[in-house]
BASE-260710 format. One record per residue (C-alpha): residue in one letter; y, z, x. Coordinates in pm, whole numbers, plus 32768, in hexadecimal, padded with zeros to 4 digits. Layout:
! BASE-260710
+---------+------+------+------+
! residuo !   c2 !   c3 !   c1 !
+---------+------+------+------+
!       A !    Y !    Z !    X !
...
+---------+------+------+------+
//
This chain:
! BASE-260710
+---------+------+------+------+
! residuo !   c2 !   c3 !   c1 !
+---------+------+------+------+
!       X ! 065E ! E728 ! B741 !
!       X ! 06C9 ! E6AF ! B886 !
!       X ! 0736 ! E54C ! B806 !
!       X ! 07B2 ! E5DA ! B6E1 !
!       X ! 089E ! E690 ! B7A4 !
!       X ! 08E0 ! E5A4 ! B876 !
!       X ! 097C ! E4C4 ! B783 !
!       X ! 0AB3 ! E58B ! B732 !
!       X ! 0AE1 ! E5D0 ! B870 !
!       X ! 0B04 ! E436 ! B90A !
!       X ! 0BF0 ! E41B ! B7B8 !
!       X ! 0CA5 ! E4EE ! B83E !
!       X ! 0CAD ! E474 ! B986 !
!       X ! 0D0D ! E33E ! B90D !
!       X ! 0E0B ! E3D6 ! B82A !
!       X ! 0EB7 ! E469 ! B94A !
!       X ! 0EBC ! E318 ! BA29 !
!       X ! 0F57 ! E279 ! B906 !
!       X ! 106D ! E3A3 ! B8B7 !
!       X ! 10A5 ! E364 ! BA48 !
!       X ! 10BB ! E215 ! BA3D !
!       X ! 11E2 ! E1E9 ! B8DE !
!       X ! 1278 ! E322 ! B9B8 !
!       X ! 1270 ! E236 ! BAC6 !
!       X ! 1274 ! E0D8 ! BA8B !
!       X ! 13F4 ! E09A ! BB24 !
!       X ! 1369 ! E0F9 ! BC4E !
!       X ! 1249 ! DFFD ! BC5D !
!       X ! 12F7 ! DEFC ! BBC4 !
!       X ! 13D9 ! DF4E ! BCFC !
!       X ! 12BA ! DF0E ! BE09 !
!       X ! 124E ! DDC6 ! BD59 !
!       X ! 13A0 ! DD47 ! BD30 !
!       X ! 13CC ! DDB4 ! BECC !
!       X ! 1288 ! DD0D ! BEFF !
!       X ! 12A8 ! DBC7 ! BE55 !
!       X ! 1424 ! DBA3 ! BEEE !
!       X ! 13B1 ! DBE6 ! C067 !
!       X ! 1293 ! DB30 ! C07F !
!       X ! 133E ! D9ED ! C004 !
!       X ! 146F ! DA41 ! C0E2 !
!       X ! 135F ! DA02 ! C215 !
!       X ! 12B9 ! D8D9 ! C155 !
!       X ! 143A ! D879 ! C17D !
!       X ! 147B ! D8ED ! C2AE !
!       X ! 1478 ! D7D3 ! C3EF !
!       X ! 13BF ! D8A4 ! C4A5 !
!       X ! 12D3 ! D932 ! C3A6 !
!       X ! 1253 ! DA9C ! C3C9 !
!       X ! 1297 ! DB11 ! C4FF !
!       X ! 12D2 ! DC50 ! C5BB !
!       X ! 1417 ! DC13 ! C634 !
!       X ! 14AC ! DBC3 ! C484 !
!       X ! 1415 ! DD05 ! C46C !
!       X ! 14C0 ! DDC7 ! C53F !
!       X ! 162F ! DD06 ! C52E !
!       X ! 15E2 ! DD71 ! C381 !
!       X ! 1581 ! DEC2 ! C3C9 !
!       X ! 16C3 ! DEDA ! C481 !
!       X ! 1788 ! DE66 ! C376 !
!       X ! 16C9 ! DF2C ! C26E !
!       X ! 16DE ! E09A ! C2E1 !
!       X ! 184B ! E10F ! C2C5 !
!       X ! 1851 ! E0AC ! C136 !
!       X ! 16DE ! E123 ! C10B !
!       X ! 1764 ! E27F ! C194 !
!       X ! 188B ! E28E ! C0D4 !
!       X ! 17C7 ! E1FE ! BFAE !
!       X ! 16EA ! E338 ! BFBB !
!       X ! 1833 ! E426 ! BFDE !
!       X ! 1887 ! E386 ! BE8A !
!       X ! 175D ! E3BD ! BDE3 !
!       X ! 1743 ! E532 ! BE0D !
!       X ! 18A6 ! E57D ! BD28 !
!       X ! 1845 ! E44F ! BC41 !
!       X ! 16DE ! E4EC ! BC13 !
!       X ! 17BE ! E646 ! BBAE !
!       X ! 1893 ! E59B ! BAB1 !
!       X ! 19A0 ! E54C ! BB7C !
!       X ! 1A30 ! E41B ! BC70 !
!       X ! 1A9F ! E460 ! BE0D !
!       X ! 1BD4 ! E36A ! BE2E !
!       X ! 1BFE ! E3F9 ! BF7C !
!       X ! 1ACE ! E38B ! C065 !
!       X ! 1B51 ! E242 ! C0DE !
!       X ! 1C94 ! E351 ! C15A !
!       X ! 1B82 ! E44D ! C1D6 !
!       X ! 1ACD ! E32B ! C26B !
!       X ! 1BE8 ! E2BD ! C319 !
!       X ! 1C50 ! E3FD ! C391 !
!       X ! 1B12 ! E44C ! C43B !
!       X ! 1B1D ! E2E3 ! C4D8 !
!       X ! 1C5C ! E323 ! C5A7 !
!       X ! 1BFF ! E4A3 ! C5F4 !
!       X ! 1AC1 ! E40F ! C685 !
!       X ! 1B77 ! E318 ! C73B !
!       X ! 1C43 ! E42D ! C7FB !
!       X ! 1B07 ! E52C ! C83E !
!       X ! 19D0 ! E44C ! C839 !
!       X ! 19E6 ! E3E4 ! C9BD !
!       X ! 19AE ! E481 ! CB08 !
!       X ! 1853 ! E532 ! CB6C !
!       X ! 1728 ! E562 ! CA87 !
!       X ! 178D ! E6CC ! CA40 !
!       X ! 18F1 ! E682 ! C9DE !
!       X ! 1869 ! E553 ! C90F !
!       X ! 17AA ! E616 ! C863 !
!       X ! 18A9 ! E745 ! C81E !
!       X ! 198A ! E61A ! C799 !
!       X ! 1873 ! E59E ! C6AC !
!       X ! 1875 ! E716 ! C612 !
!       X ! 1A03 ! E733 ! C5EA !
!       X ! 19FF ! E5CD ! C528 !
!       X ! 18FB ! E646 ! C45C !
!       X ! 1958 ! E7B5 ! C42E !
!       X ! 1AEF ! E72A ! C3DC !
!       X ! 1A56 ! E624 ! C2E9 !
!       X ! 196C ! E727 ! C239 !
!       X ! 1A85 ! E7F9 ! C212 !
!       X ! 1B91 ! E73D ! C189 !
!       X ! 1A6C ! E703 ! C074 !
!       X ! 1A60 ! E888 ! C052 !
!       X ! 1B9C ! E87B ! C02D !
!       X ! 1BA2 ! E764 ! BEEF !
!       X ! 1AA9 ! E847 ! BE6A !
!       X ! 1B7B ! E9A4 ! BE78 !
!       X ! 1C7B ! E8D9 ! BDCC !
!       X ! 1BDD ! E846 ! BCC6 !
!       X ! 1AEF ! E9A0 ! BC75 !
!       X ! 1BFB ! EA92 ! BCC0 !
!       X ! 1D35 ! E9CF ! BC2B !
!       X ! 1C7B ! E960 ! BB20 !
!       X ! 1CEE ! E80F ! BB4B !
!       X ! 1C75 ! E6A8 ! BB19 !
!       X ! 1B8B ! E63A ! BC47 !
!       X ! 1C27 ! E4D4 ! BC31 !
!       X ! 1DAF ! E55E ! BC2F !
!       X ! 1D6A ! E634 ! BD2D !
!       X ! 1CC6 ! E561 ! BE2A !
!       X ! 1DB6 ! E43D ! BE07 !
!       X ! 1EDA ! E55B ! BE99 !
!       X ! 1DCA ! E5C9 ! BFCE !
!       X ! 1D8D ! E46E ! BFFD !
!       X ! 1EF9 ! E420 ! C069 !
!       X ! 1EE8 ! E577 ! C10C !
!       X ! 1DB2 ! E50C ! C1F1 !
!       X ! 1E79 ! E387 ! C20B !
!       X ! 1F93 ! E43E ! C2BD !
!       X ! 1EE5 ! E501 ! C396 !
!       X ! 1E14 ! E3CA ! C41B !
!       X ! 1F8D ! E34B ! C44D !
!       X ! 1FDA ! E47F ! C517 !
!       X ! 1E82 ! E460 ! C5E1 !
!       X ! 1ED8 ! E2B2 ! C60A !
!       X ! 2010 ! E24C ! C5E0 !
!       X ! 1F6F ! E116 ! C620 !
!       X ! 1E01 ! E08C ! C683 !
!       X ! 1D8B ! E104 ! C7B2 !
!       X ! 1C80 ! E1D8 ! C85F !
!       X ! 1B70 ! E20D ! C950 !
!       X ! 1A0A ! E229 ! C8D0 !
!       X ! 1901 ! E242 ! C9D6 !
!       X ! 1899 ! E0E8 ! C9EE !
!       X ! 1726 ! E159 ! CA41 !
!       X ! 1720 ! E200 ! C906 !
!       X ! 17D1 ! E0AA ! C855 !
!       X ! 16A0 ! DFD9 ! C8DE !
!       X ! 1573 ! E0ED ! C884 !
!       X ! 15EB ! E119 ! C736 !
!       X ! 1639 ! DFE1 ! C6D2 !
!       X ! 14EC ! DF18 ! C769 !
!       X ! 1384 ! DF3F ! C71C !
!       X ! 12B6 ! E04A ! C7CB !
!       X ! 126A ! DF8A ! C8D7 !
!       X ! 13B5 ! DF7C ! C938 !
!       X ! 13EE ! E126 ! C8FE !
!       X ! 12E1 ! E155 ! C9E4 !
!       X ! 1358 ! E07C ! CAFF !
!       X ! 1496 ! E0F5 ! CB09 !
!       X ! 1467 ! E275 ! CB0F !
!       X ! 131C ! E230 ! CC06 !
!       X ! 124A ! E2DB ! CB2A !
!       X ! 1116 ! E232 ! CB99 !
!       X ! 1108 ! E1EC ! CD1A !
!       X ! 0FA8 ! E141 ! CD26 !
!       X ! 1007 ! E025 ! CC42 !
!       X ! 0FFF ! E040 ! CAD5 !
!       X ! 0EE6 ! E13C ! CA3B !
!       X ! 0E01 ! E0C8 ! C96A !
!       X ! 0E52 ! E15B ! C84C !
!       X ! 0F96 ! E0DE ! C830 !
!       X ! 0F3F ! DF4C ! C840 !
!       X ! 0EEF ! DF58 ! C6D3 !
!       X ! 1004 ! DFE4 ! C690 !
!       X ! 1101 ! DF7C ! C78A !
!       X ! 11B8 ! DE78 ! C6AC !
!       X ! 1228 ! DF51 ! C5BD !
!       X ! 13A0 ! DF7E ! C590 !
!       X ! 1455 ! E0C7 ! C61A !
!       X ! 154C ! E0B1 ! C51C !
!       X ! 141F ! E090 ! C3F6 !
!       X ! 137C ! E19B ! C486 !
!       X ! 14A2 ! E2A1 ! C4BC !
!       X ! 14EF ! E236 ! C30D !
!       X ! 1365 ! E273 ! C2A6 !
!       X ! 1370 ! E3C7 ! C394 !
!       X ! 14AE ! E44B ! C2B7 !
!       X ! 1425 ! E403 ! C187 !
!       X ! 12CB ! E4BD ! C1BD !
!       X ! 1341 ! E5D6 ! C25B !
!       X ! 1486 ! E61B ! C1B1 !
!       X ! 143B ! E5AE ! C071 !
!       X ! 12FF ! E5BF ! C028 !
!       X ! 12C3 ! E741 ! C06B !
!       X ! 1437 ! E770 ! BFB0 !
!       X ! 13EC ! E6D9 ! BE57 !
!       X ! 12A9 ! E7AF ! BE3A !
!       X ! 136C ! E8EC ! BE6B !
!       X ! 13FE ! E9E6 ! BD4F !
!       X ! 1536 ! E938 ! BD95 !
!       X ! 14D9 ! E7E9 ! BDAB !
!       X ! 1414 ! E7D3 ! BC49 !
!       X ! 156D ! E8A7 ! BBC1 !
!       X ! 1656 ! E75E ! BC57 !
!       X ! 1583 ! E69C ! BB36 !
!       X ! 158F ! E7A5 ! BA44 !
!       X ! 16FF ! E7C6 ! BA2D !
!       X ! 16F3 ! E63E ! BA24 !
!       X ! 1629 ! E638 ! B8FD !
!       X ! 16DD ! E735 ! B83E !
!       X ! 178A ! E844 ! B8F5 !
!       X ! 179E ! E95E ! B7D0 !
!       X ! 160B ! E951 ! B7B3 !
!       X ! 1617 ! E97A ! B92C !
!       X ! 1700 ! EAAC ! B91F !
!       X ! 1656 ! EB50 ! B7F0 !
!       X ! 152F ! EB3A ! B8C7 !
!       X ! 15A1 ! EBF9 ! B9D5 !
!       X ! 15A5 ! EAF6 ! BAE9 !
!       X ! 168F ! EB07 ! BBE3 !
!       X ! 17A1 ! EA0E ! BB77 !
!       X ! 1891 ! EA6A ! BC6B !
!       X ! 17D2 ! EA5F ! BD9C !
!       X ! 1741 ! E925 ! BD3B !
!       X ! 1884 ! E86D ! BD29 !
!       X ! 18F6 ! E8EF ! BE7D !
!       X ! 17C9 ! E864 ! BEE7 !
!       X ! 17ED ! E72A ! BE5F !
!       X ! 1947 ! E6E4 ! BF2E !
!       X ! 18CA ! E7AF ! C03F !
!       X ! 17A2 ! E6A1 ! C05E !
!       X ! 188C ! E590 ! C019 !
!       X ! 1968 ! E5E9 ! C115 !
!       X ! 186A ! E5FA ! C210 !
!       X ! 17F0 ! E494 ! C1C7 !
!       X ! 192C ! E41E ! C1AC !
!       X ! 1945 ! E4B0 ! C302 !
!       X ! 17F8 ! E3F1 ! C37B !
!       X ! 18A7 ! E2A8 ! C31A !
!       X ! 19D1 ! E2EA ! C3DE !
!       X ! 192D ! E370 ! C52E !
!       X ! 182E ! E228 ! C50B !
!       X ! 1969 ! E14A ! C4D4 !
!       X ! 1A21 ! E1C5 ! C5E9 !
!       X ! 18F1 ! E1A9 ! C6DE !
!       X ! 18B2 ! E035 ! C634 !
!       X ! 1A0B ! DFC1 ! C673 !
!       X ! 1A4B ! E09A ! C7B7 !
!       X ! 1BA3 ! E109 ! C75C !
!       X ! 1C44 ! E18F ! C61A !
!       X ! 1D53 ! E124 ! C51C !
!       X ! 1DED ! E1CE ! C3DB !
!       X ! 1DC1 ! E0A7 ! C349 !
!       X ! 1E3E ! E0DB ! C1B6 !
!       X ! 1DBB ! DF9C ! C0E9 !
!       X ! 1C48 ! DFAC ! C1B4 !
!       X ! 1C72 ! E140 ! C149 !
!       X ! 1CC2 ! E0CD ! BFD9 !
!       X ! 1BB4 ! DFA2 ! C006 !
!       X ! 1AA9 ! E06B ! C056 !
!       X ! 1AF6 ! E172 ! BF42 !
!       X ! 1AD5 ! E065 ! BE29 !
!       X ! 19B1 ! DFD2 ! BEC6 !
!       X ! 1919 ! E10B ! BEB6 !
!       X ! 1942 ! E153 ! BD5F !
!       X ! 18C1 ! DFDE ! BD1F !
!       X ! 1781 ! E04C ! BE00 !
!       X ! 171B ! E17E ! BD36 !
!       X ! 1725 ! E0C4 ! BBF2 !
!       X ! 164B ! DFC0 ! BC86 !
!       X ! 157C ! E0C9 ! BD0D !
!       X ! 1524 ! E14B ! BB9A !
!       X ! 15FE ! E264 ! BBD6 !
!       X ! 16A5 ! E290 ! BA90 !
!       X ! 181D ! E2D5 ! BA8F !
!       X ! 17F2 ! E3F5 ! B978 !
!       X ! 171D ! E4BA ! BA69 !
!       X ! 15CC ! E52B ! BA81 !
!       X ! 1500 ! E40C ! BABD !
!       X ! 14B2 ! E359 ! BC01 !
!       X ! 14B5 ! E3AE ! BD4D !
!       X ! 155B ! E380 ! BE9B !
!       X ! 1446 ! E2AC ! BF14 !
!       X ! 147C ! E1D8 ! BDFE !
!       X ! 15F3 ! E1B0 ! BE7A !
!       X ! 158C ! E13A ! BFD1 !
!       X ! 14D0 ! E06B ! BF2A !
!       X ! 160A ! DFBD ! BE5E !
!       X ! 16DF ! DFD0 ! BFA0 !
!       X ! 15BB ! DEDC ! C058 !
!       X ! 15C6 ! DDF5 ! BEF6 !
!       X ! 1756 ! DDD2 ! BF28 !
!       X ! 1732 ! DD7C ! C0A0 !
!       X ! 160B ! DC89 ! C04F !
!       X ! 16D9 ! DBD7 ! BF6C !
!       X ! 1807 ! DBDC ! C072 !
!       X ! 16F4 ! DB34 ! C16E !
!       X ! 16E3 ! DA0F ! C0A3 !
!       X ! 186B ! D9B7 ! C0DB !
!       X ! 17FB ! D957 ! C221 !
!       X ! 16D3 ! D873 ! C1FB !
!       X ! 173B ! D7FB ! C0C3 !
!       X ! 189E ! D799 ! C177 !
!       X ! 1971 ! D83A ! C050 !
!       X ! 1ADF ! D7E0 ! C044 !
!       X ! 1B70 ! D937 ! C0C9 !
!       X ! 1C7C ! D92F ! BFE6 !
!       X ! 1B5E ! D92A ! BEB3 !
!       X ! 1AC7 ! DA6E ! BF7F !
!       X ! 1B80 ! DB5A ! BED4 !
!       X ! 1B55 ! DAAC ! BD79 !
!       X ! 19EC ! DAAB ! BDD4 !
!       X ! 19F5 ! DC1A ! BE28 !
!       X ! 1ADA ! DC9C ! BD0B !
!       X ! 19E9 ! DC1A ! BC2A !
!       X ! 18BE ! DCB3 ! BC7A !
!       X ! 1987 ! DE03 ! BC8E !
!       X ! 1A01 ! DDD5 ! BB5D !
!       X ! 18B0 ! DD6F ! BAC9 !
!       X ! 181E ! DE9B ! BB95 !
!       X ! 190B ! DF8F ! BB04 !
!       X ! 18E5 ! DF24 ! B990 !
!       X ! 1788 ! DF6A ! B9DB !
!       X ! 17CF ! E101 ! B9B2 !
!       X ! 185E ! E0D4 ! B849 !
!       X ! 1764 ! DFDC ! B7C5 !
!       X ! 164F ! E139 ! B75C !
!       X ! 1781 ! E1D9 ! B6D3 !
!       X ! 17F0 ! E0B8 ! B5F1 !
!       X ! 1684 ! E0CA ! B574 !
!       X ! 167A ! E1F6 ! B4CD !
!       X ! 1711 ! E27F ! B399 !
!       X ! 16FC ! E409 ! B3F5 !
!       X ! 173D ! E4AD ! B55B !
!       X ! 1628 ! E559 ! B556 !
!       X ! 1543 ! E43E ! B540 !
!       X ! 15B8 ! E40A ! B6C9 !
!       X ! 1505 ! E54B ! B717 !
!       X ! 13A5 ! E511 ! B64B !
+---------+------+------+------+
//
């Protein structure tokens, strides 16, 4: 009896891992691609694999994986954020005005970035829920919006980041724990395995697990994909549609936000800069669909976004070694975003009936 029973059930064990893996399979094909491009980058690289390329392309990784992630969460409702490079921004130069001084005042200025940059993404949300409007018309117009208050913040670049906090979160642990003393004996033991590890990596992975993570397996979270997959099923089921939209922004203006204050303690100073707002926005977009997030909602994730964001700056690290004409750069560049972004239509050419996206 027992292996008689036990026979349906590994079918449909296995039938599940295979349902999660078609659900899935932009998202690994993601982690290979990611894989396969940064381990031949360091094949490439001069200096091979070393701790220090690590760190300088964790650096340059983080701001777009964050705002990456703040794109995912509207695309993964049915619906595109054209405003997080602004948001981004925004919180960039308010950080660059508040993030300095002592620890405590540091740290209040960490909250009011974040806090501002979460709710200007409440604020998409009301819009779009409340004025029944498109997501992408609306955040185009709060997107100028949060452009000219960055102006208002910095007229032009400047600032004064704590340059303690500049080297601890942009270095490897190592180099966290020697500056803020947190180890006066010499380094503990538990950190040498560990010590090499980039700040920047770390602070990205932390996010993700803690903000996302817990999020998407909430009564909200599983409504963002319902309404993606087909928003009148969701409503005739009773979830709550409403509150998972203003989540959606909400969330996506708080990693928005997260790109911004890392950006601003990266760079040490802040500047309403309007094509790197615009840049990152498009980059983003590129990034989910690389991801396997699919631009019709409802499938992916925003770990699968990070994910594309690290593929586009991987393929941006081979300008270097490869010594790229920098005028072919943005060739290069617009045509893997425009490969990236023809990605999102390619499932919807394939079928005949709508519904067939949703089986």
């Amino acid at each position: 009896m027992s292996a008689i029973s036990a026979t349906p059930r590994g079918q449909r064990r296995a039938s599940a891992l295979e349902t999660s893996f078609k659900q899935n399979r932009g998202f690994y094909g993601a982690i290979v691609l990611f894989a396969l491009l940064y381990i031949t980058y360091n094949f490439l690289h001069p200096r091979g694999f070393t701790t220090n390329v690590l760190i300088a392309n964790a650096n340059e990784s983080v701001a777009l994986a964050f705002v990456a992630m703040a794109q995912a969460v509207p695309v993964l409702a049915g619906g595109l954020d054209l405003s997080v490079g602004a948001v981004m921004t925004l919180a960039a130069c308010i950080a660059s005005e508040l993030v300095n001084g002592d620890p405590l005042r540091m740290a209040f200025g960490c909250l009011v970035t974040l806090g501002a940059a979460t709710a200007f993404g409440f604020v998409n949300g009301a819009i779009v829920v409340y004025g029944r409007l498109q997501p992408i018309i609306v955040t185009l117009a709060t997107g100028a919006v949060a452009i000219g208050l960055a102006l208002l913040i910095r007229p032009k670049p400047g600032g004064d980041v704590d340059l303690d906090l500049n080297w601890a979160a942009t270095n490897s642990l190592r180099d966290l724990a020697e500056t803020y003393h947190l180890f006066e004996d010499g380094e503990a033991a538990w950190l040498q395995p560990i010590a090499w590890v980039p700040v920047p990596l770390l602070i990205l992975v932390l996010v993700a697990l803690l903000v996302w993570v817990p999020f998407k397996r909430t009564v909200t979270g599983r409504t963002i994909y319902a309404i993606g997959s087909a928003e009148g099923a969701a409503y005739m089921s009773g979830l709550p549609i409403n509150r998972a939209k203003l989540a959606a922004f909400t969330l996506a203006g708080f990693f928005a936000g997260c790109a911004g204050l890392y950006l601003a303690i990266q760079t040490g100073s802040g500047n309403a800069d309007i094509p790197q707002a615009g840049a990152y926005t498009l980059n983003s977009i590129a990034a989910v669909v690389l991801g396997g997030v699919s631009l019709l909602g409802g499938i992916g994730s925003a770990i699968g976004a990070l994910i594309g964001a690290l593929i586009l700056r991987s393929i941006s690290f081979y300008f270097r070694i490869l010594s790229i004409d920098p005028l072919l750069q943005p060739l290069v560049e617009g045509v893997v975003l425009l490969a990236a972004v023809s990605l999102g239509a390619v499932r919807a050419l394939r079928v005949k009936n709508r519904l067939e996206l949703f089986r």
